[in-house]
ChimeraX commands (.cxc) that place a marker at each C-alpha (Angstrom):
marker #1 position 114.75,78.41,109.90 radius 0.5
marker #1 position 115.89,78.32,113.36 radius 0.5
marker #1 position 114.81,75.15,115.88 radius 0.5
marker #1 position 113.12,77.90,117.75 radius 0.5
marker #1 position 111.26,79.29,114.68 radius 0.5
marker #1 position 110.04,76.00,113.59 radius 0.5
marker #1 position 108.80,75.01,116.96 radius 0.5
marker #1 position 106.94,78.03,117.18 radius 0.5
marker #1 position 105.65,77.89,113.46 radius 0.5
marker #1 position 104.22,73.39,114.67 radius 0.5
marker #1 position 102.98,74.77,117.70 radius 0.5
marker #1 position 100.93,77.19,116.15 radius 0.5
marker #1 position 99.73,74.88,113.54 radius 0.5
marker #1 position 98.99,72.14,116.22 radius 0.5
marker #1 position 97.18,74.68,118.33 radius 0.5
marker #1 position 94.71,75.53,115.23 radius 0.5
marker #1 position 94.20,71.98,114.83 radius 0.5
marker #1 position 96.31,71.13,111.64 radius 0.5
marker #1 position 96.73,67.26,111.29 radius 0.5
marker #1 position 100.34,66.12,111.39 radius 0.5
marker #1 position 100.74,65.16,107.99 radius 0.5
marker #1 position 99.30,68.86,107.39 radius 0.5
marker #1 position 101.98,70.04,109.33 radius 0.5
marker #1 position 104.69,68.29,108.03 radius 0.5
marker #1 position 103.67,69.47,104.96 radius 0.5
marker #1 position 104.09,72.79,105.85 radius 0.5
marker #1 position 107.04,72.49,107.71 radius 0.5
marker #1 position 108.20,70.93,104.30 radius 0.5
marker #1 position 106.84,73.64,102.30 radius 0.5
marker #1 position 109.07,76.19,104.30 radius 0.5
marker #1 position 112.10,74.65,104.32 radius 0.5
marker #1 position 111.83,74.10,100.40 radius 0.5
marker #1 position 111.29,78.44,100.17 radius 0.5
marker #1 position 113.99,79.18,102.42 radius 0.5
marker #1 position 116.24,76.74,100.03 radius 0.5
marker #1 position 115.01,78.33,97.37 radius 0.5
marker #1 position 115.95,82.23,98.62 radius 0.5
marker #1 position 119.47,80.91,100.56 radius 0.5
marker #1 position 118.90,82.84,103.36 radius 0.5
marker #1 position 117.06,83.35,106.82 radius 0.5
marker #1 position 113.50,83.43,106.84 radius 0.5
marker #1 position 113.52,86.73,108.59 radius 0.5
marker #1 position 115.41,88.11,105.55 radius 0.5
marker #1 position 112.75,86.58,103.01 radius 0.5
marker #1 position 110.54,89.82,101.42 radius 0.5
marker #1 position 107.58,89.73,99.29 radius 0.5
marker #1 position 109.36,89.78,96.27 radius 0.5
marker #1 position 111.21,86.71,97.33 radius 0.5
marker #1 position 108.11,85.07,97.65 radius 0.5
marker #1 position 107.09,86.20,94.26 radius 0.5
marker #1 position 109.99,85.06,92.65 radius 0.5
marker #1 position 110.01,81.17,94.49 radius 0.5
marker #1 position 105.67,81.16,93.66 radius 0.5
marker #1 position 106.51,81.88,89.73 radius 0.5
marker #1 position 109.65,79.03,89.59 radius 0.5
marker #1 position 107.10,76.66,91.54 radius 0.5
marker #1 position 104.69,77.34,89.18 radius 0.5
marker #1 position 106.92,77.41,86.17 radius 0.5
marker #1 position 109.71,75.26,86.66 radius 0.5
marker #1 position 107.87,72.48,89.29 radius 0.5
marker #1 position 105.11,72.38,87.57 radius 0.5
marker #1 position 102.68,73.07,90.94 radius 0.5
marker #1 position 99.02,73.81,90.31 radius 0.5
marker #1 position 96.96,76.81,90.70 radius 0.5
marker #1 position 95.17,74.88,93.67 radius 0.5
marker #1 position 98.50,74.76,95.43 radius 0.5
marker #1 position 99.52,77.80,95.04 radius 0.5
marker #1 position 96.22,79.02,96.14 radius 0.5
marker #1 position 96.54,77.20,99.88 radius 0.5
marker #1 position 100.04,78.69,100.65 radius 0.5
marker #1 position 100.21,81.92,102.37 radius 0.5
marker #1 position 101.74,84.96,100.91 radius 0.5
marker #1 position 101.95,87.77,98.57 radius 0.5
marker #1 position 99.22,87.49,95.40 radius 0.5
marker #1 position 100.39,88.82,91.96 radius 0.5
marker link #1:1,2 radius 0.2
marker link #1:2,3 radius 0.2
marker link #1:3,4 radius 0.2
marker link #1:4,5 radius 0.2
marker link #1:5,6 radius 0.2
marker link #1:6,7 radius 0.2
marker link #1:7,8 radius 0.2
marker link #1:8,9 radius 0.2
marker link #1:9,10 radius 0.2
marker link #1:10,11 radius 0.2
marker link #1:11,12 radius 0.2
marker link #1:12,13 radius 0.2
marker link #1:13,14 radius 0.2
marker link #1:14,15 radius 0.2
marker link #1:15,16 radius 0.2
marker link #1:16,17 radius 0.2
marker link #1:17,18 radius 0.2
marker link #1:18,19 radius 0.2
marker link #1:19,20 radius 0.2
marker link #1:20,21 radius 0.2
marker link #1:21,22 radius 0.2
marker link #1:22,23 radius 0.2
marker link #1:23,24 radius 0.2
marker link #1:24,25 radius 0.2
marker link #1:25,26 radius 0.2
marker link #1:26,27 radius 0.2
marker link #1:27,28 radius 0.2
marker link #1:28,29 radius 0.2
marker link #1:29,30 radius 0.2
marker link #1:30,31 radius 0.2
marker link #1:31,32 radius 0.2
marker link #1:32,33 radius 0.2
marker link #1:33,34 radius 0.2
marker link #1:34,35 radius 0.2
marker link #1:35,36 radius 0.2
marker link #1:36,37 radius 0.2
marker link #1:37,38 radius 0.2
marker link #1:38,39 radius 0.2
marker link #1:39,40 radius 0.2
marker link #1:40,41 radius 0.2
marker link #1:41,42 radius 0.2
marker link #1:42,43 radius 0.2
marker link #1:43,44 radius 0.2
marker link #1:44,45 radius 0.2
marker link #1:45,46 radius 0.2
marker link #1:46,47 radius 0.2
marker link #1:47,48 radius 0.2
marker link #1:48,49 radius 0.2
marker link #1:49,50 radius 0.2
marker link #1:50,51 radius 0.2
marker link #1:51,52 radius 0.2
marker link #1:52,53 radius 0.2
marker link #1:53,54 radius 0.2
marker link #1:54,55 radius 0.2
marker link #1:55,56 radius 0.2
marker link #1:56,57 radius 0.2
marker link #1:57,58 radius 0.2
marker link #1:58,59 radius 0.2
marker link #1:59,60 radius 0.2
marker link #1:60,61 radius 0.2
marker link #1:61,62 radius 0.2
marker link #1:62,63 radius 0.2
marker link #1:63,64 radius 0.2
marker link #1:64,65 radius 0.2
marker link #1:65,66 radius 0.2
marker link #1:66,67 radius 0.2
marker link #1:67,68 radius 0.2
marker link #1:68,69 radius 0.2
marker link #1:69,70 radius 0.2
marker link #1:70,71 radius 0.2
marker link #1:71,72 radius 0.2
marker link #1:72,73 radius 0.2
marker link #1:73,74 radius 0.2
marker link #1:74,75 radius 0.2
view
């Protein structure tokens, strides 16, 4: 993600009110997806999204409950 993307994405977050730890958990959150995919975040489709919930949920091990709080595309 672009500095400008990310700034945008904190400000947004810090204008709803998100705590910073919240946000930095976010802000970690994306960075790990667009690791995951290899590729801009503007290039990322549903199916990418898909694909990275299913290995985090599979291969990570991450809970139901987390997956529930992220954003995105439900199978």
């Amino acid at each position: 993600m672009s500095t400008k993307l990310y700034d945008k994405f904190i400000s947004q977050l810090e204008l709803k009110g998100y705590a910073k730890r919240s946000i930095d958990s976010y802000v970690k959150s994306v960075r790990q997806l667009q690791r995951f995919c290899n590729k801009p975040l503007t290039r990322i489709t549903a199916a990418d999204l898909r694909e990275y919930w299913l290995a985090c949920k599979r291969q990570y091990g991450w809970s139901d409950a987390t997956l529930r709080i992220l954003p995105g595309p439900r199978a």
